[in-house]
C-alpha positions as CSV (number, residue, x, y, z in Angstrom):
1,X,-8.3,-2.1,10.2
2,X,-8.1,-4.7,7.8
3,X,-5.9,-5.7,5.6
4,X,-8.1,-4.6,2.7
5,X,-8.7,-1.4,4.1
6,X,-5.1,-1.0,5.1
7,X,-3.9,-2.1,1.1
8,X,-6.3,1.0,-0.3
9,X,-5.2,3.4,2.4
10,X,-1.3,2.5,1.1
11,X,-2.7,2.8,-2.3
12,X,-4.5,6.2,-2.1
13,X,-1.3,7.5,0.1
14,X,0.7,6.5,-2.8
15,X,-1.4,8.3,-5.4
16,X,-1.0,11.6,-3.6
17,X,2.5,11.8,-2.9
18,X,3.1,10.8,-6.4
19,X,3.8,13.6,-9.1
20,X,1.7,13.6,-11.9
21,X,2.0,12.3,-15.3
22,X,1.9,15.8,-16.8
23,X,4.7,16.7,-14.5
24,X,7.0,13.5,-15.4
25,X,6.5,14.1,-18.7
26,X,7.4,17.9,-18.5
27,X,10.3,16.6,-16.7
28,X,11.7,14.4,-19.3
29,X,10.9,16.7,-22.0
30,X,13.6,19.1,-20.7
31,X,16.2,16.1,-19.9
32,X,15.6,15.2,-23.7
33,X,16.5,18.2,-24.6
34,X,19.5,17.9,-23.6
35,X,20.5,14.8,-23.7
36,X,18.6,11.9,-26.1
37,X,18.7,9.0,-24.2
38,X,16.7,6.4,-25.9
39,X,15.3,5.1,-22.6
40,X,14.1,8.9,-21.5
41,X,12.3,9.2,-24.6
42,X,10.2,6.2,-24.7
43,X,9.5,7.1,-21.2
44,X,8.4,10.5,-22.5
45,X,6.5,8.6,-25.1
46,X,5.0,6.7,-22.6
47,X,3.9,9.5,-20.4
48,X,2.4,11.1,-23.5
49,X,0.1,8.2,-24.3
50,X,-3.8,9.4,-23.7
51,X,-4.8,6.2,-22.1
52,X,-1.6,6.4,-19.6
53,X,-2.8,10.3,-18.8
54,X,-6.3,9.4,-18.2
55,X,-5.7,6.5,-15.7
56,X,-3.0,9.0,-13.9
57,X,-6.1,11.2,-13.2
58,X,-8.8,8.2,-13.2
59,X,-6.7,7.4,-9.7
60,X,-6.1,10.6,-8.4
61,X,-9.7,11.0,-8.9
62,X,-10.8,8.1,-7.2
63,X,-8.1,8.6,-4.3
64,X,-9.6,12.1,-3.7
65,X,-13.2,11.2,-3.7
66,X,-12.3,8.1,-1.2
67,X,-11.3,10.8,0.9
68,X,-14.0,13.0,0.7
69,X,-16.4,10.1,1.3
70,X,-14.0,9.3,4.8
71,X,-14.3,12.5,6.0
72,X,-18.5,12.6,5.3
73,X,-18.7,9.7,7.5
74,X,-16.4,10.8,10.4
75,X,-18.5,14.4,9.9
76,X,-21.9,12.3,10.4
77,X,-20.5,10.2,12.8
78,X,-19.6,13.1,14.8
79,X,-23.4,14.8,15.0
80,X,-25.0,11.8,15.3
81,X,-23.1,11.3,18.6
82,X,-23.5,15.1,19.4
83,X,-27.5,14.3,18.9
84,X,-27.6,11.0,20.9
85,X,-26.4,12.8,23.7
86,X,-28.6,16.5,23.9
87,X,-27.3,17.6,27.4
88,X,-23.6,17.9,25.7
89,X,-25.2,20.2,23.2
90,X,-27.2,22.3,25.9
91,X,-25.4,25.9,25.7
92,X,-24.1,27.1,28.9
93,X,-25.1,30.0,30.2
């Protein structure tokens, strides 16, 4: 593995163990509620900005469809060795 490959891999990892912005900015909705602290709020302003929501799921998006593609190719990679070798496919009776 490269180190390119490795970097994404770190990246996309990171994208799905992370919360989402919804969920961050549900979370310091209810801490403002309680208590107003200036830096909680302009994080909840932050999280609220439509440009900051729609790279949150631009990523996730991407992440998830890197994944899907990965799994394509070790699915295709898996017949194609199944059909270069027919006598492992022959059924056993």
């Amino acid at each position: 593995m490269d180190e390119a490959e490795a970097s994404g891999r770190a990246w996309r990892e990171e994208i799905r163990r992370r919360v989402t912005v919804e969920q961050d900015r549900a979370a310091l909705g209810r801490l403002i509620e309680h208590d107003h602290d200036p830096f909680e709020v302009e994080l909840y302003e932050h999280s609220s900005d439509p440009l900051v929501v729609l790279i949150d799921r631009a990523q996730r998006s991407r992440a998830g469809q890197h994944t899907r593609h990965e799994r394509r190719r070790r699915n295709q990679a898996k017949h194609a060795q199944r059909d270069d070798n027919p006598d492992d496919n022959a059924p056993t009776h």
